[in-house]
C-alpha positions in Angstrom: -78.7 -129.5 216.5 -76.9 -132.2 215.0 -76.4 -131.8 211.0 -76.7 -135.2 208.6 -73.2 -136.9 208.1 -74.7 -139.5 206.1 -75.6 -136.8 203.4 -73.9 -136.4 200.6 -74.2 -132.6 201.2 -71.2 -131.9 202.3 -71.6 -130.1 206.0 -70.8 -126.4 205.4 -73.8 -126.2 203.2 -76.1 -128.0 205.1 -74.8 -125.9 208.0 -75.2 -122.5 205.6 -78.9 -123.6 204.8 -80.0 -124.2 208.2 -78.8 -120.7 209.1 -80.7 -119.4 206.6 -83.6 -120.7 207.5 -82.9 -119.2 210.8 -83.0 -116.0 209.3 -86.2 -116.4 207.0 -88.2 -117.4 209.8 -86.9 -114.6 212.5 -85.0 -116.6 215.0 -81.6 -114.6 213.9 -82.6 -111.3 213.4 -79.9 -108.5 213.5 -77.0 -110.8 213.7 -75.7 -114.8 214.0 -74.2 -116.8 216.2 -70.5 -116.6 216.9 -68.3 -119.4 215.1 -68.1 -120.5 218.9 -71.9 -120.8 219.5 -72.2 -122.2 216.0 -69.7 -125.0 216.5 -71.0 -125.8 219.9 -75.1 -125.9 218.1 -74.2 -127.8 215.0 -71.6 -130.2 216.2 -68.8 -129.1 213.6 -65.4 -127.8 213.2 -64.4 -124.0 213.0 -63.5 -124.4 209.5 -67.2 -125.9 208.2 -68.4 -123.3 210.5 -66.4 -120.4 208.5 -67.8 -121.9 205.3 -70.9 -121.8 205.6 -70.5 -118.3 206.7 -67.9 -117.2 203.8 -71.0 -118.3 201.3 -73.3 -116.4 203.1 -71.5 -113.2 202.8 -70.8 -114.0 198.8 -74.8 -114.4 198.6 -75.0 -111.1 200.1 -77.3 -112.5 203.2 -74.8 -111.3 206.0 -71.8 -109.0 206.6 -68.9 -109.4 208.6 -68.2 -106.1 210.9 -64.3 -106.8 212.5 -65.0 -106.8 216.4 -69.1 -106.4 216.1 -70.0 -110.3 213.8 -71.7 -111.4 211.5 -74.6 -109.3 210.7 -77.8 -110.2 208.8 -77.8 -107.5 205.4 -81.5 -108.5 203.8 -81.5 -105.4 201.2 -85.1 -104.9 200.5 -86.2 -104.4 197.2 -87.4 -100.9 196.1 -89.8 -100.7 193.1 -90.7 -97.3 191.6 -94.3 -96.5 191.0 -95.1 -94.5 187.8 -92.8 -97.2 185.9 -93.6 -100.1 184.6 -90.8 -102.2 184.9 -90.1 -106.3 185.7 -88.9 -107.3 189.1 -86.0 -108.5 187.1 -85.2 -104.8 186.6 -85.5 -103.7 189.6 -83.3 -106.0 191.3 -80.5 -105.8 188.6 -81.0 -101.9 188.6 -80.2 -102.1 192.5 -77.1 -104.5 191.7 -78.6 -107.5 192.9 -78.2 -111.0 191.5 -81.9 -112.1 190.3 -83.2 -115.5 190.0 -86.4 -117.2 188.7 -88.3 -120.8 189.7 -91.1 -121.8 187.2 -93.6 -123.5 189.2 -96.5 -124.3 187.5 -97.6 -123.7 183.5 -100.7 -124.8 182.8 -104.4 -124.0 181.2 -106.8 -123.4 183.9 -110.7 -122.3 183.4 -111.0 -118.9 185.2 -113.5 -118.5 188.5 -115.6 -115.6 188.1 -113.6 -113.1 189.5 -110.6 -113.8 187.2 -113.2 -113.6 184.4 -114.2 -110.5 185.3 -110.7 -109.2 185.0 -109.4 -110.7 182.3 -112.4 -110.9 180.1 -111.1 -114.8 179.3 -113.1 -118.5 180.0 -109.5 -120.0 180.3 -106.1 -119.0 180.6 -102.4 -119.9 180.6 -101.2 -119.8 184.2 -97.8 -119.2 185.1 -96.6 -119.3 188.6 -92.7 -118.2 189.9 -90.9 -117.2 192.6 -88.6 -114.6 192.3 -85.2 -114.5 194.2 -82.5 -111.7 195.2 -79.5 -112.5 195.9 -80.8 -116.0 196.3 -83.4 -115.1 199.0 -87.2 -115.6 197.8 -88.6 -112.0 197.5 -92.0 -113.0 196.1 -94.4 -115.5 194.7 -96.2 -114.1 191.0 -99.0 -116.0 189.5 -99.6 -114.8 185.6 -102.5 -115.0 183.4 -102.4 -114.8 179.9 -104.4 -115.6 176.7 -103.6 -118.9 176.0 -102.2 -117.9 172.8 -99.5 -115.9 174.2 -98.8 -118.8 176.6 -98.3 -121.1 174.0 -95.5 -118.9 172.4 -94.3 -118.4 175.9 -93.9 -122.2 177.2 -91.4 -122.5 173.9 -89.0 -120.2 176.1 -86.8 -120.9 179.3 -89.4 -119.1 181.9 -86.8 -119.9 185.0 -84.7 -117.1 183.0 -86.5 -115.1 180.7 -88.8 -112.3 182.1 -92.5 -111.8 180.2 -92.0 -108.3 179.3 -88.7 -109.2 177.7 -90.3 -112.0 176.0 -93.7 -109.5 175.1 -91.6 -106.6 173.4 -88.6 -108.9 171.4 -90.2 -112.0 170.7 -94.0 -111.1 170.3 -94.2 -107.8 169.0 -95.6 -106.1 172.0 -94.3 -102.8 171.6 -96.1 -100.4 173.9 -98.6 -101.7 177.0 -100.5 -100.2 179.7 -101.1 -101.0 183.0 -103.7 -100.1 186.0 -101.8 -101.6 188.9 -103.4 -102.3 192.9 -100.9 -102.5 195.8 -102.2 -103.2 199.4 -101.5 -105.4 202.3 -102.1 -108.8 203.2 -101.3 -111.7 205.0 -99.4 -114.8 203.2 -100.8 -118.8 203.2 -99.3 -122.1 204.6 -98.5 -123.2 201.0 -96.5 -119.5 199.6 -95.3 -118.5 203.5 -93.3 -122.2 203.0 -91.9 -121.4 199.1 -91.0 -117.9 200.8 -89.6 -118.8 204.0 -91.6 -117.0 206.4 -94.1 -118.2 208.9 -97.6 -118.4 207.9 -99.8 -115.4 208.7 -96.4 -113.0 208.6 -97.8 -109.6 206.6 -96.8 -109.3 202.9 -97.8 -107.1 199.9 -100.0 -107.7 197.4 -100.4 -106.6 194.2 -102.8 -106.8 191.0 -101.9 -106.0 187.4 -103.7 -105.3 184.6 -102.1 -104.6 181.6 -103.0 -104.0 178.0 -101.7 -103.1 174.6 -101.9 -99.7 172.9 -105.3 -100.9 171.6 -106.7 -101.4 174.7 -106.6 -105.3 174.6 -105.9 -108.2 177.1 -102.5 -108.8 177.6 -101.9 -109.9 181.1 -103.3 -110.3 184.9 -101.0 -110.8 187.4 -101.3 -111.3 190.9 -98.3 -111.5 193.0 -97.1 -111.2 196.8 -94.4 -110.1 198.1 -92.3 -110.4 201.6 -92.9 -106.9 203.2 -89.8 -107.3 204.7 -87.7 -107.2 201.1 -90.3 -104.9 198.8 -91.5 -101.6 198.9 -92.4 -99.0 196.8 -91.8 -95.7 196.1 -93.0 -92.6 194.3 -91.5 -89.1 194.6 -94.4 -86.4 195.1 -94.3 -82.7 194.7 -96.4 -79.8 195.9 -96.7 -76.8 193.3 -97.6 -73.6 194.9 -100.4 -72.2 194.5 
């Protein structure tokens, strides 16, 4: 595999992205290629070889084990159930660095089943992918009243997270939220913005939340690489 020397991306990153896309799509799966093997696949040097593999250990995608390689450290995302928390905060909370794309902001008109759930005609749509430690995690696609979206488009959505936004900007002080996890299959289009093959299993989940009052705030319907999220809830048995 011969990288671009043409490019003005200079070879250890080309050489670092094409390894990870190894890894998202499965061909590298506990561990890389020695610098040898490397060298010998990508046509390069030792040195462009070493970093591409230095700036994969700083993104926290692989280790380096003296005597053993390079292995492949994916840390998977653990979510609490019970809180309601942003996947901003889970993934700082778990010392990750956290990272958002804006896709899409628009006004849509809703298809019956959104209207059903959202009790809205039309609705501002926000779509993002979220990132730890600069590997996609998740695709989430938002609904709100198209008030609220209007005060949100005035903010930076690749940084700031909605719930942020909801309780310091907006006044949304207290919300509630009936939440739906199950599993799934991704699409050609999100398996590509997540790095996966099509038809690998993910988890999905749908989120209804309201304010104290019992009104509309948000819908949200998201997926997530069941190979980077889970969730958890701690259970106990009382005697009887």
């Amino acid at each position: 595999m011969v990288l671009d020397y043409t490019n003005s991306i200079p070879l250890h990153i080309q050489l670092k992205e094409a390894i990870e896309k190894e890894i998202f799509e499965g061909s590298y799966q506990v561990k890389i290629p020695s610098e040898r093997v490397l060298m010998d696949e990508y046509y390069v040097s030792r040195s462009t070889v070493r970093q591409a593999v230095d700036q994969l250990v700083r993104d926290g995608i692989v280790e380096k084990r003296p005597g053993k390689g390079t292995f492949i450290i994916l840390r998977p995302v653990s979510d609490w159930l019970g809180n309601l928390n942003s996947t901003s905060e889970v993934v700082e909370s778990m010392g990750m660095k956290e990272r958002i794309k804006l896709v899409k902001a628009e006004i849509i008109s809703l298809d019956d089943s959104l209207k059903e759930r959202t009790g809205l005609d039309q609705a501002y749509h926000f779509m993002r992918i979220r990132y730890a430690n600069h590997t996609p995690i998740g695709i989430e696609r938002h609904y709100y009243p198209v008030d609220l979206g209007n005060r949100f488009v005035q903010f930076d959505l690749n940084k700031e997270a909605f719930y942020d936004l909801l309780e310091r900007e907006l006044g949304v002080k207290a919300f509630d939220a009936d939440q739906l996890i199950k599993a799934g299959t991704i699409s050609g289009q999100d398996a590509a913005l997540l790095h996966v093959p099509i038809h690998s299993s993910i988890l999905k989940t749908e989120r209804l939340i309201t304010d104290v009052n019992g009104e509309f705030i948000e819908f949200e319907d998201a997926c997530y690489r069941a190979d980077m999220y889970s969730f958890k809830i701690n259970l106990s048995r009382k005697s009887h």
